[in-house]
C-alpha positions in Angstrom: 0.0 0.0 0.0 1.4 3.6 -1.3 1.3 5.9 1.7 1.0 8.7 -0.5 -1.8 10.8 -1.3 -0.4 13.3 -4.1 2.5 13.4 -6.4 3.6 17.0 -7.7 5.7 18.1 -10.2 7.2 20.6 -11.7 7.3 21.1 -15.2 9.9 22.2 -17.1 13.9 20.7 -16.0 12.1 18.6 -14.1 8.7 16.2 -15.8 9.5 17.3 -19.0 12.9 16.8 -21.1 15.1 18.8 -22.5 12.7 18.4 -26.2 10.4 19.4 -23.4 9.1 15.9 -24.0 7.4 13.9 -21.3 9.5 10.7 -21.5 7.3 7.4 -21.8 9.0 6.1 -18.0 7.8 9.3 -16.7 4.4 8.4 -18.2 4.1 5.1 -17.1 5.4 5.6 -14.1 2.9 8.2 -13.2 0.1 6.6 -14.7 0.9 3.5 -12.4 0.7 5.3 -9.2 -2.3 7.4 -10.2 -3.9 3.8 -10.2 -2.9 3.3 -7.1 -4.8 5.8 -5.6 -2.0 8.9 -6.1 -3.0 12.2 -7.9 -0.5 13.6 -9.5 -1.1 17.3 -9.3 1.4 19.7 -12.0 3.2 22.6 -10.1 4.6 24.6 -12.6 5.6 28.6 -13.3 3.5 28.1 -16.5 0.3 29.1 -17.1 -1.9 26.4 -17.7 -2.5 27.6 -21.0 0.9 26.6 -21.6 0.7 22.8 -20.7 -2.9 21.6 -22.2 -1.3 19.0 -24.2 0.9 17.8 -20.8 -2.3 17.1 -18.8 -4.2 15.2 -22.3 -1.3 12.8 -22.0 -1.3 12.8 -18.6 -5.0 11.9 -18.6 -5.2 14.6 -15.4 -8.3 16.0 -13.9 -8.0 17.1 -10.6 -6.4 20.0 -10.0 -3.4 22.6 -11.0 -0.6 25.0 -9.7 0.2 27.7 -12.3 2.2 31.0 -11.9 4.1 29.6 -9.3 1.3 29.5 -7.2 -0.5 33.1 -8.7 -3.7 30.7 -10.0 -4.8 27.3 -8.9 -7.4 25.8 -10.8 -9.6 22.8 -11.1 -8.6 21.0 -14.2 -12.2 18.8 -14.8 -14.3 21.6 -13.9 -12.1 24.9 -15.0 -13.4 26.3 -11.4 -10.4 28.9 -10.0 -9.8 28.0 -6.8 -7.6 30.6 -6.2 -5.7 33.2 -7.9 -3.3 36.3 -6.9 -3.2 39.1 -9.8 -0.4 41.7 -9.5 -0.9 45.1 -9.1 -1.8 47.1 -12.2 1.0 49.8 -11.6 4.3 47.3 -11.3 3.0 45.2 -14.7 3.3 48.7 -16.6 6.4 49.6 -14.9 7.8 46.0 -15.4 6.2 46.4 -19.2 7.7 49.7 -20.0 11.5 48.5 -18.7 11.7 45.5 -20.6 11.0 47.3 -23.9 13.2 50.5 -23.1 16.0 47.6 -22.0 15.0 45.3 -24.8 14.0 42.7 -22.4 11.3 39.8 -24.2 9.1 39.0 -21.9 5.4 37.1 -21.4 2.7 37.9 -19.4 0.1 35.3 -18.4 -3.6 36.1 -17.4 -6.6 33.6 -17.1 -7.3 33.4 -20.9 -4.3 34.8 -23.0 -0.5 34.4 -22.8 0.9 37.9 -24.2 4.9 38.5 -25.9 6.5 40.4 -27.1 7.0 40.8 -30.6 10.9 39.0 -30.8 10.9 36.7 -28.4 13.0 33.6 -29.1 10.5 31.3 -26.7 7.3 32.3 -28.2 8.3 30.3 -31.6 8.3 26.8 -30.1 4.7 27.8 -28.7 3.6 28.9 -32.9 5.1 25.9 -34.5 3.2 23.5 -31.8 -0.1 25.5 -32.4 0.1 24.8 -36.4 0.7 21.0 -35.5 -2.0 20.8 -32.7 -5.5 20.3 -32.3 -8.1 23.7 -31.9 -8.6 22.5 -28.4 -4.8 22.2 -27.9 -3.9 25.2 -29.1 -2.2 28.0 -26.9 -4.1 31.4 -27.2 -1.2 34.2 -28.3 -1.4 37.8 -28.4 1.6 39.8 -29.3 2.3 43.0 -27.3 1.5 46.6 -29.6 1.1 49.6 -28.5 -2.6 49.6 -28.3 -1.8 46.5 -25.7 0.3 49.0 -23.9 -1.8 51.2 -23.7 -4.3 49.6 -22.1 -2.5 47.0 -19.6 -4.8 48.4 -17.1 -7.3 46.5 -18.5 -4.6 42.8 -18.3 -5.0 40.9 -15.3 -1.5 39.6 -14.9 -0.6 36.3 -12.9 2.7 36.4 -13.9 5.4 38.1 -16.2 8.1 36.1 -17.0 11.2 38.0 -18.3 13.4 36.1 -20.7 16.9 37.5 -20.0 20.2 36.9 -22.3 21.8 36.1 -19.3 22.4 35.1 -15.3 23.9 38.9 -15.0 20.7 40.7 -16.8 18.6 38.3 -14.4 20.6 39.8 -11.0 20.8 43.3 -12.9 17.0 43.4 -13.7 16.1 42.0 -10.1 18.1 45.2 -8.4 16.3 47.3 -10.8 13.2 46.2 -9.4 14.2 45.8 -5.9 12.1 49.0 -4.9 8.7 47.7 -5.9 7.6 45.7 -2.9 4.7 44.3 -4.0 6.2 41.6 -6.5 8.0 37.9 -6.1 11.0 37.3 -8.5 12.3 34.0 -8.9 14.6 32.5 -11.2 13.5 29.0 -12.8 15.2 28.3 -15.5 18.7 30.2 -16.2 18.3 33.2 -17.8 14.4 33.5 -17.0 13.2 35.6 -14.2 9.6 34.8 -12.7 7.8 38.3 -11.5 4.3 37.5 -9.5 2.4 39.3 -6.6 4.0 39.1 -3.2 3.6 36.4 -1.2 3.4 34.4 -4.1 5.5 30.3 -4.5 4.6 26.9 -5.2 4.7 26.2 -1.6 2.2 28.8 -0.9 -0.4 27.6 -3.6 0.4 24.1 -2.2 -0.6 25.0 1.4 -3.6 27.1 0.3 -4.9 24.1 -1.8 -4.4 21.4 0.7 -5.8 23.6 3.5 -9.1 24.0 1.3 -9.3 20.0 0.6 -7.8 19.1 4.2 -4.7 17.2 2.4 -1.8 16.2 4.9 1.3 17.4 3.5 3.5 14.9 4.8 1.9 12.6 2.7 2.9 14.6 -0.4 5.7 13.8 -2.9 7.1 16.5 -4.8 9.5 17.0 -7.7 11.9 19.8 -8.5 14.8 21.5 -10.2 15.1 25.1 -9.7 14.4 27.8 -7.1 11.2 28.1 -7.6 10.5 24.9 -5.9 12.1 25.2 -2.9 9.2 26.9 -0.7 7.1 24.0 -2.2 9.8 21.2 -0.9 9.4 22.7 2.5 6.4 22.4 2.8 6.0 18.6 2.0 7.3 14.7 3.2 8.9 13.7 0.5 10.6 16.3 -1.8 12.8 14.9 -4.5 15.4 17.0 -5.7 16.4 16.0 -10.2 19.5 15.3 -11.3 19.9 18.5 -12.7 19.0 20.7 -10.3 20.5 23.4 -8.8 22.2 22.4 -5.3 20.3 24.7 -3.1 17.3 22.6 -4.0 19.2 19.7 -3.7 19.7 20.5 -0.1 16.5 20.7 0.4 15.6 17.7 -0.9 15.4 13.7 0.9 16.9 12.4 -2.6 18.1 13.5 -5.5 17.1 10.9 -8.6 18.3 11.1 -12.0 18.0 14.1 -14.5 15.0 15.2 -16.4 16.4 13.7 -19.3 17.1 10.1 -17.7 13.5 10.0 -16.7 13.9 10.7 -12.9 10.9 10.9 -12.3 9.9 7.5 -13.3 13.4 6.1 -11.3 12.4 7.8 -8.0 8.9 6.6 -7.9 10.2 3.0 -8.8 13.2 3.1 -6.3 12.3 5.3 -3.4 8.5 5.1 -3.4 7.2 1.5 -4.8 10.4 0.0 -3.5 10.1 1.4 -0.1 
């Protein structure tokens, strides 16, 4: 008998590959467990705009972390369970410096993810929309200046900055040091993560499990970057990827294999089925 109740993940250095390909182990592996009686629950900085195609496969339909933590959602039912927007005032300040700085950047609300207009990560998204399904499909704006001038109007979860580097990340993060009412989080190198204060994983994890009366300790969790550490305090059995960065891996009880050796699939067969 699995002593588990709920298996989260992360997303992206972490369930999905570096093709940002859920492996087949992973699949399986997760698949088995969710017979078992597990729900695997995705915790992820994306929107869940972003990952329609990761929760067909995964066949999921209970419920969601996105934005870090900014919106929780009910897959089966679309239902928000809870959401965090950030203040109108520090988007268009955050807005108007990446474009004077030539930062590319997203911004995620409930129904639209917005870019700007050169943005390197924004392809991958068009070439899967002209292979997908209409339901699959990821709704895209691009960011003119009518957009701009009316982002009082955007609801904004999260804006995620796509930096040419680890130094624009730490010089963009000073820059911003004086706005007080943000969260910024690196999760993958070279992106930062800007969402309203108070806003993590571990936060969204503890709202959500207070509201369906989950016991944490009896939650797996899987991560890579630093935007899963408040989660992996917060639960019994955090498990730290190959890959990751070695602040999470202190945080973690084990460290599996990397993202792309399918360490998801070698945890749950090793330290969880085994144990």
């Amino acid at each position: 008998m699995i002593k588990y109740n709920w298996c989260v993940c992360d997303m992206d250095g972490t369930l999905l590959d570096s093709k940002d390909v859920i492996s087949k182990e992973n699949e399986q592996a997760l698949k088995k467990i969710q017979n078992m009686g597990v729900e695997v629950v995705i915790a992820s900085g994306r929107v869940d705009l972003l990952m329609k195609s990761f929760i067909k496969q995964l066949d999921l339909k209970g419920y969601i972390i996105c934005c870090n933590g900014g919106l929780i959602k009910n897959i089966k039912t679309g239902e928000v369970i809870y959401s965090k927007v950030m203040n109108k005032a520090d988007v268009k300040k955050i807005i108007t410096y990446s474009i004077m700085n030539n930062v590319e950047f997203f911004i995620y609300t409930i129904d639209t993810v917005y870019s700007s207009k050169n943005n390197p990560r924004v392809k991958k998204y068009e070439i899967l929309n002209k292979l997908s399904s209409e339901d699959l499909r990821i709704p895209i704006k691009y960011v003119n200046h009518e957009i701009i001038e009316n982002l009082d109007e955007i609801d904004a979860f999260k804006i995620l900055l796509v930096c040419k580097d680890s130094e624009q990340v730490k010089l963009t993060e000073s820059d911003f040091s004086e706005i007080h009412d943000i969260t910024m989080v690196s999760s993958l190198k070279g992106l930062l993560d800007i969402m309203a204060s108070n806003t993590s994983k571990g936060n969204g994890l503890k709202i959500l499990s207070e509201k369906l009366d989950l016991d944490l300790s009896k939650v797996i969790a899987f991560g890579d970057n630093y935007n899963d550490i408040e989660m992996f305090r917060q639960v019994g059995m955090p498990i730290a990827m190959g890959n990751a960065v070695d602040k999470v891996k202190s945080e973690a009880k084990y460290v599996t294999k990397s993202n792309d050796e399918s360490g998801i699939a070698y945890a749950i067969n090793k330290f969880i089925l085994e144990k």
